[in-house]
C-alpha positions in Angstrom: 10.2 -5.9 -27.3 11.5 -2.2 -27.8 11.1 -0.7 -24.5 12.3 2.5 -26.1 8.7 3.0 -27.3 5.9 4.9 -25.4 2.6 3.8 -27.2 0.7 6.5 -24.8 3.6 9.3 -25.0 3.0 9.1 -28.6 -0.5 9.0 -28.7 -0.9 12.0 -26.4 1.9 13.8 -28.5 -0.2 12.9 -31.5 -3.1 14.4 -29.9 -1.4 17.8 -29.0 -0.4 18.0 -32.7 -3.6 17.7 -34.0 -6.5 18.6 -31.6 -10.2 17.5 -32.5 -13.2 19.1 -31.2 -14.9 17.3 -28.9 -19.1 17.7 -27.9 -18.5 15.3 -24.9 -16.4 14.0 -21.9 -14.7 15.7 -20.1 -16.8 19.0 -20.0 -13.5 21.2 -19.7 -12.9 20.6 -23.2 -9.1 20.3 -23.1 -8.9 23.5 -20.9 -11.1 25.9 -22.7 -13.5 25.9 -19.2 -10.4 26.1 -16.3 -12.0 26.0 -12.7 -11.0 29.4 -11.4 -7.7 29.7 -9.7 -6.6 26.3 -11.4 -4.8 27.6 -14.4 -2.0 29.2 -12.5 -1.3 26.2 -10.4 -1.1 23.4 -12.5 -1.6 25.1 -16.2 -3.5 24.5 -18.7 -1.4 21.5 -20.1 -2.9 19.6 -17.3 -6.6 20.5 -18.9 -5.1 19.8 -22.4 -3.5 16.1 -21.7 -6.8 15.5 -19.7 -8.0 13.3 -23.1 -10.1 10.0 -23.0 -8.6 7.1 -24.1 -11.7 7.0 -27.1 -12.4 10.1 -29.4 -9.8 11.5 -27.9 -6.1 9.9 -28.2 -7.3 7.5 -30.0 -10.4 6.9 -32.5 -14.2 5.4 -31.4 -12.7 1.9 -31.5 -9.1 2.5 -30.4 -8.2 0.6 -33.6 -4.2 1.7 -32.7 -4.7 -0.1 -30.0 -2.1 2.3 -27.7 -3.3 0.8 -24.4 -2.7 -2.8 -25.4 0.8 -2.0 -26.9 1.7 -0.2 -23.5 0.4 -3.0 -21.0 2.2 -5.6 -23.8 5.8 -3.5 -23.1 5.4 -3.0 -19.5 4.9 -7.1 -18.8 8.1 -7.5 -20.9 9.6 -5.3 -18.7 8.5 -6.6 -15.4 8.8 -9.7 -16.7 4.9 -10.6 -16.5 2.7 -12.6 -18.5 0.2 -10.0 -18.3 -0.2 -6.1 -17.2 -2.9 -4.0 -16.7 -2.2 -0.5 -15.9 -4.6 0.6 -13.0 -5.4 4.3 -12.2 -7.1 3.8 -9.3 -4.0 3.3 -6.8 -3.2 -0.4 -5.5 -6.2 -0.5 -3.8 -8.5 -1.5 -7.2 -5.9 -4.0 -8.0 -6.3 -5.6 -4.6 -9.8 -5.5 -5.1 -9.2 -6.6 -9.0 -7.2 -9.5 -7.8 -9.0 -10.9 -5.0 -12.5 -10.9 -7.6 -11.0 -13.0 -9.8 -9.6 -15.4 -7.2 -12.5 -16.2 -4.7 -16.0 -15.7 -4.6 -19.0 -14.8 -2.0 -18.4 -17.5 1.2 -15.1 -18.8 0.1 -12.0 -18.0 2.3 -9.0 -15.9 1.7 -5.6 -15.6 3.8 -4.8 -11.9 4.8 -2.0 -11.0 6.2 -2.5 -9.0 9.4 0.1 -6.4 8.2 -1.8 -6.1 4.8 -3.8 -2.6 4.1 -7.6 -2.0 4.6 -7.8 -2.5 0.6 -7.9 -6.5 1.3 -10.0 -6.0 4.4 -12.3 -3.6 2.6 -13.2 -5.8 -0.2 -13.2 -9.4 1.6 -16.4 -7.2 3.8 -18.4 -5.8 1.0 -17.9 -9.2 -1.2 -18.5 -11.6 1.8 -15.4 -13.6 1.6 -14.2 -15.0 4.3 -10.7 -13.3 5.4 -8.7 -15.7 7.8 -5.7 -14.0 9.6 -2.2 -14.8 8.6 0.1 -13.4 11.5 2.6 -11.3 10.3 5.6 -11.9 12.7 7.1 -8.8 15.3 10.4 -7.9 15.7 10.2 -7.9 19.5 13.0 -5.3 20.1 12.0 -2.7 17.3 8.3 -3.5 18.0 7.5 -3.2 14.1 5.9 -5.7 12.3 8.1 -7.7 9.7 6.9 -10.6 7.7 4.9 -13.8 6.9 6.7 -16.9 6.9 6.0 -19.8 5.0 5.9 -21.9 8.2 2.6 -19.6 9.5 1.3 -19.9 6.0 1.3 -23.6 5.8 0.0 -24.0 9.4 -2.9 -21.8 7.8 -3.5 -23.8 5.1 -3.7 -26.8 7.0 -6.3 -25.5 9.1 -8.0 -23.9 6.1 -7.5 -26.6 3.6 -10.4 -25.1 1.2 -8.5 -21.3 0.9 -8.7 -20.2 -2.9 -5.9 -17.4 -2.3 -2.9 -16.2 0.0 -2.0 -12.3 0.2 1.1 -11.8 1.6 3.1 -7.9 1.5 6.4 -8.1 0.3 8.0 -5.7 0.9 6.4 -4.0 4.0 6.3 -0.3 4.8 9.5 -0.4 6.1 11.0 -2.4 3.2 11.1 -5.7 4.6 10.7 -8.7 2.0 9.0 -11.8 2.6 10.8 -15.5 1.4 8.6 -14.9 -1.8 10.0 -18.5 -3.3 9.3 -20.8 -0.1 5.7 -18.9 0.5 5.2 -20.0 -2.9 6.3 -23.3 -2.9 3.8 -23.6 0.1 0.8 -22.1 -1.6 1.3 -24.2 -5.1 1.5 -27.5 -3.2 -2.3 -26.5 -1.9 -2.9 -25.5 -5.6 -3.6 -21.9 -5.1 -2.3 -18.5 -5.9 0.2 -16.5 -3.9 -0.9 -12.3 -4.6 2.1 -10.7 -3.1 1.2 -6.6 -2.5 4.1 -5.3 -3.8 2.9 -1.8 -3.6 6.3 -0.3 -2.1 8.4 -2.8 -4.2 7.4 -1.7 -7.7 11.2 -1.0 -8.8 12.4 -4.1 -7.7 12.7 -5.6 -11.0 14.6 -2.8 -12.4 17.6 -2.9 -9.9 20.5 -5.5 -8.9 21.2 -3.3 -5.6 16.8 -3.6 -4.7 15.4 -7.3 -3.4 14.7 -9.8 -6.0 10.9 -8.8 -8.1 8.2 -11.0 -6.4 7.7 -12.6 -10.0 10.8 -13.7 -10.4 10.1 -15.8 -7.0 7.1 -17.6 -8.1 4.3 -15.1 -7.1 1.4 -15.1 -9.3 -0.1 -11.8 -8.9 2.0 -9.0 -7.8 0.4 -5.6 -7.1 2.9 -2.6 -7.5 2.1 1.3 -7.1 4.5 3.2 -9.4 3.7 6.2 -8.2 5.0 5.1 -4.7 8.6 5.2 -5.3 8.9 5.3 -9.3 7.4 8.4 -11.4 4.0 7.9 -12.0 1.2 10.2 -11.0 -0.5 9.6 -7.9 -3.0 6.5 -8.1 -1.0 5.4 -11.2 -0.5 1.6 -10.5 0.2 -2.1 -12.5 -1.4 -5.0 -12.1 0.9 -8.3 -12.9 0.5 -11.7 -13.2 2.4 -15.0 -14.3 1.9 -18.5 -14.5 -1.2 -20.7 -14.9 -2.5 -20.9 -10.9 -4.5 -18.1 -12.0 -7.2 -17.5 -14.5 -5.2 -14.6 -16.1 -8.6 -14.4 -18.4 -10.7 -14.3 -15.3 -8.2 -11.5 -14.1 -8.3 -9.7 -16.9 -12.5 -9.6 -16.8 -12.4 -8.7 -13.1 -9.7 -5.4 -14.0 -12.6 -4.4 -16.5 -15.2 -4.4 -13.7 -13.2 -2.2 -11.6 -11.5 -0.4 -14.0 -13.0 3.0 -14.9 -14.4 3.5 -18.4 -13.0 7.5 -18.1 -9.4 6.6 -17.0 -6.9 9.5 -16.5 -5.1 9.9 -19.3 -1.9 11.8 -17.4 -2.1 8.9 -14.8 -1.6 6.7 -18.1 0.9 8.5 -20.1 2.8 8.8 -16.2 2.9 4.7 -16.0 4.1 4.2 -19.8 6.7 7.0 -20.0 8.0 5.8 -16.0 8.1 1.9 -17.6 10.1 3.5 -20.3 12.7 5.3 -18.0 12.9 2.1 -16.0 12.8 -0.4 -18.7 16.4 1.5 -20.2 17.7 3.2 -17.1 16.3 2.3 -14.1 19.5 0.8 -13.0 21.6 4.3 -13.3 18.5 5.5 -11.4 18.4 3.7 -8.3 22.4 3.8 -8.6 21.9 7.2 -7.6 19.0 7.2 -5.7 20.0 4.2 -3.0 23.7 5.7 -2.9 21.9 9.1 -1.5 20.3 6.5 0.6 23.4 5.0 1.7 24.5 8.4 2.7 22.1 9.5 4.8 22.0 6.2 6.8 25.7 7.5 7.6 24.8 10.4 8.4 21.7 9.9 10.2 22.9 7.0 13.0 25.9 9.5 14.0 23.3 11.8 15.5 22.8 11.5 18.9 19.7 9.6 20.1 19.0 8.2 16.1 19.1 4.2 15.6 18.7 2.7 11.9 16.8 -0.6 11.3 19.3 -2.6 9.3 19.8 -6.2 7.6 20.9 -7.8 10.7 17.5 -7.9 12.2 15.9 -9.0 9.0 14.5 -12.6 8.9 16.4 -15.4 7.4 16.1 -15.5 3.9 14.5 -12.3 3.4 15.8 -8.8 2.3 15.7 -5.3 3.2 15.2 -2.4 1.0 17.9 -0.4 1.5 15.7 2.7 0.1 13.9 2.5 3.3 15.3 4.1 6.4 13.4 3.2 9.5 14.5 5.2 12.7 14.2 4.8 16.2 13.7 8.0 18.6 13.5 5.6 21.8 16.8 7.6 23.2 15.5 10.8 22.7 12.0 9.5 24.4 9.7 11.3 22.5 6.5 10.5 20.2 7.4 9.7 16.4 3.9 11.8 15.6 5.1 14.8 17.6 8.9 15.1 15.7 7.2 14.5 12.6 4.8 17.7 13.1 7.9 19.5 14.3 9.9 18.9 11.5 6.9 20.1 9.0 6.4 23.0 11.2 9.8 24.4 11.6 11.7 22.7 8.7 9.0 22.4 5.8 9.5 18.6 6.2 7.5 15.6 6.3 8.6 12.2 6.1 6.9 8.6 4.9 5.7 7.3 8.4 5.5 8.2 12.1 4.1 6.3 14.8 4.7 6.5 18.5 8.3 5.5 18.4 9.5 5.5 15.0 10.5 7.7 11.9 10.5 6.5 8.4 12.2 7.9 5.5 11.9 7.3 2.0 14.2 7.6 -0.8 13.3 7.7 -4.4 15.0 8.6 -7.9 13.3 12.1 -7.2 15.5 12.1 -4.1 17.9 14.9 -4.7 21.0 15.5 -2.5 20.1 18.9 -1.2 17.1 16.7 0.1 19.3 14.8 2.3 21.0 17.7 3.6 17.8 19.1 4.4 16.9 15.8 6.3 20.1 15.4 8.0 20.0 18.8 9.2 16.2 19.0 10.3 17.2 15.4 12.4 20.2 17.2 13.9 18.3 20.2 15.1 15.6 17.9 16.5 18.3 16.0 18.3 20.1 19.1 19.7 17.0 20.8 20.9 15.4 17.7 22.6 19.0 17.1 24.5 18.9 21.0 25.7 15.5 20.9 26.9 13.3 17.2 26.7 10.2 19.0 27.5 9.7 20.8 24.6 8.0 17.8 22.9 5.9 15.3 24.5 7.3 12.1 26.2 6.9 8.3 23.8 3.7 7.0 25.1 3.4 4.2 27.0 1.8 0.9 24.9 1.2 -2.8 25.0 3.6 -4.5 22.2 2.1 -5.3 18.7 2.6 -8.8 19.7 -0.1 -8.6 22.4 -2.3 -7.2 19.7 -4.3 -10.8 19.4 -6.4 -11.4 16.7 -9.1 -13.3 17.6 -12.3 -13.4 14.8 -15.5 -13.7 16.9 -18.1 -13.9 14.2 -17.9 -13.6 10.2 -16.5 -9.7 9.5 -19.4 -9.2 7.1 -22.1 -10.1 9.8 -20.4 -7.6 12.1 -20.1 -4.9 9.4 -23.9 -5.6 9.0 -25.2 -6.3 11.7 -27.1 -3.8 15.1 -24.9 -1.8 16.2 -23.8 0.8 18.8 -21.1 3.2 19.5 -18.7 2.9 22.7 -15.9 4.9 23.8 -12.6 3.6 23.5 -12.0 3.0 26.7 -15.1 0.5 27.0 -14.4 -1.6 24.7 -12.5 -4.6 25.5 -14.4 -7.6 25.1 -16.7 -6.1 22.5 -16.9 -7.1 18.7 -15.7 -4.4 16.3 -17.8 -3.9 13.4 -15.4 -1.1 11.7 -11.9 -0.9 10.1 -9.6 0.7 12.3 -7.0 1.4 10.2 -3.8 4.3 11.6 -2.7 5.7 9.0 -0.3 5.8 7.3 0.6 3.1 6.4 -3.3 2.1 6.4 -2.8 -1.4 8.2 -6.0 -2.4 10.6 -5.7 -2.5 14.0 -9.3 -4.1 14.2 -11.3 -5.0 11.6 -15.5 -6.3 11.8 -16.0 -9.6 13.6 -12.5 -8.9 15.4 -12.7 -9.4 19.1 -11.6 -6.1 21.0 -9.1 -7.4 24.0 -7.9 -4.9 26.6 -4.2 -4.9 24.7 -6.2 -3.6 22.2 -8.0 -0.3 23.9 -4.7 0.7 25.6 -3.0 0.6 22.4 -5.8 2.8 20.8 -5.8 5.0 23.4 -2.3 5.8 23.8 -1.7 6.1 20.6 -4.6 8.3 19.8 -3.4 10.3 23.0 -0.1 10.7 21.6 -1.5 12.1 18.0 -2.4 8.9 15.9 -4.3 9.7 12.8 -6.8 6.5 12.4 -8.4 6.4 8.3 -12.3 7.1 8.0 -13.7 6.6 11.5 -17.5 6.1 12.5 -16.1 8.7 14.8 -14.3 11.1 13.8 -12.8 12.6 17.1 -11.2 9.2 17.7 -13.2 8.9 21.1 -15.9 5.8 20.2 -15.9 3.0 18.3 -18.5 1.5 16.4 -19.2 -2.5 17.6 -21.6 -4.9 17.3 -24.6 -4.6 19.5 -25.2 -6.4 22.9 -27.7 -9.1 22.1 -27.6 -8.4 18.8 -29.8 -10.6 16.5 -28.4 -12.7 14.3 -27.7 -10.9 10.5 -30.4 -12.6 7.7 -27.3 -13.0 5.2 -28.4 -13.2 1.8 -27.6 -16.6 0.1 -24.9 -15.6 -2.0 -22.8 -14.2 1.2 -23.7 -17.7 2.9 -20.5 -19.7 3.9 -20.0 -22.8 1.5 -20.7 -26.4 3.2 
């Protein structure tokens, strides 16, 4: 196909040539009502590319059929069967996917390194979400990757599993063996959906692991706004292969798909396929040599270590892009350097948690960034080795390892059923019936049904102590949690979230 095209560029180019006057959606009319104080910060070409895809860019029945002619060139150049562009982050497509896969009572495999997205919609659906153990790199104390050995022992013990979830790469840019998982999952006869969300570039680079497609995953989930140059929310939903219903899949993305989708979020994904589909090598060239750099740069600072390929996993790879650090030498609290480097360098980086920094470089990377970085690290180095108590000591933690997930009843029953709110500290042996989810990267610590074990409240509370930010809590002061209620009845399900004989 001739990636050179941009059926949305050239529709919204079209549009800007010859405007229409429009007596509906959206009410702004392409700028002529501006909220006040808007105009000046994002212009009024913001209000002007703000079109609907119908009687807008296109005519009532999108006879030019832009959309199509876009998703058609960006599965070319993933190298999917089929492409739906998403505008409501990875998070629909997660949701998209796992519709289209499994229904009410039928189980799923989630990885216990995946996002709340999976978590979330396995709950409000009533699917039954079974665990997969991520493994832990013991010494770094991060969590790395599935391995088709835990998925098969899964599967064994959950023969009747429609789907496997698996993230590939991780936040820290650690891949999964993509091919062997799916190997594992087609011998069961089910689909392998591989969140890709960090990986979107993958298949656009020799120097960036191999594209989760090209490995045999059947749905891969990829935010291109992440680390390519799409808007924010702008994201593609892939598939390949006949293990999935790809007509199914494309009937689930129209449930969750809005019928008033972003047209800037649009244009963003064709014109960044584009870019990739002719350049993207040149790009990430660039980008992962500036990454390359500052991993020199960074380990010769006192007190810095740099996660590298010799503590990946055997047959995996490591996103080079992705520059995890460790501040256990200068023993202080990831949160607490990231705040200082936003408050007195205007810096912020991808991650902090209590022991780790993570860095992320993209094509929008520029060099002076990396000087910026390498400076702001320095300073914090230099500071913290002339006086330690100027930031507050690395807290004190259980390992993730200890962080046993036991399920103790259905999470939907929890999330439904009586319940009460205790204080952290009071919770071990208590059901959860909330997401706890630190963010970022937006992984759970607990989810509904999830037995709360005592690793579990001193890890909460020393994180929260040390300046964790947890995503939409019951509470939010971080203090209580919401569980299920001592002697609480049992929850009157209705038949279609019943478990299947």
């Amino acid at each position: 196909m001739d990636q050179t095209q941009a059926p949305l560029v050239a529709a919204l180019t079209k549009a800007e040539a010859h405007p229409t006057t429009g007596f509906g959606a959206p009410g702004h009319s392409a700028g002529a009502a501006i909220p006040r104080g808007l105009r000046a910060l994002v212009g009024a070409k913001a209000f002007k590319a703000d079109l609907l895809t119908v009687k807008g860019v296109e005519d009532r029945t999108e006879s030019d059929h832009a959309l199509n002619r876009a998703h058609e060139l960006a599965a070319a150049a993933w190298g999917a069967d089929m492409c739906r562009f998403i505008t409501g982050g990875s998070t629909q497509i997660l949701h998209t996917a796992l519709a289209a896969v499994a229904r009410a009572g039928e189980t799923v495999l989630l990885p216990t390194n995946s996002h709340k997205a999976e978590w979330s919609y396995a709950l409000v659906a009533g699917l039954d979400a079974v665990p997969l153990q991520a493994d832990v790199d013991p010494v770094w104390d991060v969590e790395t990757v599935v391995t088709p050995v835990t998925l098969a022992a899964a599967l064994a013990a959950h023969p009747h599993a429609k789907a496997a979830v698996v993230v590939s790469p991780n936040y820290y840019g650690m891949t999964c063996d993509i091919e062997r998982l799916a190997q594992v999952a087609h011998a069961h006869g089910i689909p392998l959906i591989v969140d890709a969300a960090w990986g979107a570039a993958f298949a656009f680079s020799p120097r960036l692991p191999t594209d989760a497609l090209a490995l045999g995953a059947d749905i891969e989930v990829c935010s291109v706004h992440k680390t390519m140059g799409a808007l924010a929310q702008g994201s593609v939903l892939l598939a390949k292969g006949n293990v999935v219903d790809q007509q199914r899949l494309a009937l689930a993305y129209e449930l969750f798909e809005t019928t008033s989708p972003s047209f800037p979020i649009l244009g963003s994904l064709d014109a960044t396929r584009r870019d990739h589909a002719l350049g993207g090598a040149k790009l990430w060239d660039d980008a992962l040599d500036l990454a390359e750099q500052a991993r020199t740069e960074i380990v010769a600072i006192p007190g810095l270590v740099i996660y590298g390929q010799d503590r990946v996993e055997p047959r995996t790879e490591l996103d080079r892009a992705k520059i995890l650090i460790d501040l256990s030498a200068l023993s202080i609290a990831g949160y607490a350097a990231d705040d200082w480097l936003y408050e007195h360098h205007h810096l912020h980086v991808g991650l902090s948690n209590a022991r780790h920094l993570l860095v992320v470089i993209t094509p929008g990377t520029a060099a002076g960034d990396v000087r910026k970085l390498v400076k702001a690290l320095t300073d914090l180095s230099d500071k913290l080795r002339a006086d330690p108590s100027i930031l507050p000591a690395a807290p004190v933690l259980p390992g993730l390892a200890t962080l046993v997930f036991e399920r103790a009843m259905p999470g939907p029953d929890a999330f439904f059923a009586e319940v009460e709110e205790v204080p952290y500290e009071a919770c071990a042996g208590r059901i959860a019936a909330e997401i706890v989810a630190p963010s970022p990267p937006g992984v759970p610590r607990l989810v509904p049904g999830q037995r709360i074990t005592r690793e579990h409240v001193a890890w909460l509370v020393a994180n929260r102590d040390a300046g964790m930010f947890i995503l939409d809590p019951a509470d939010p002061a971080e203090h209580r949690l919401r569980v299920v209620a001592a002697n609480a009845p049992a929850v009157d399900r209705p038949a279609m979230f019943a478990a299947e004989a």
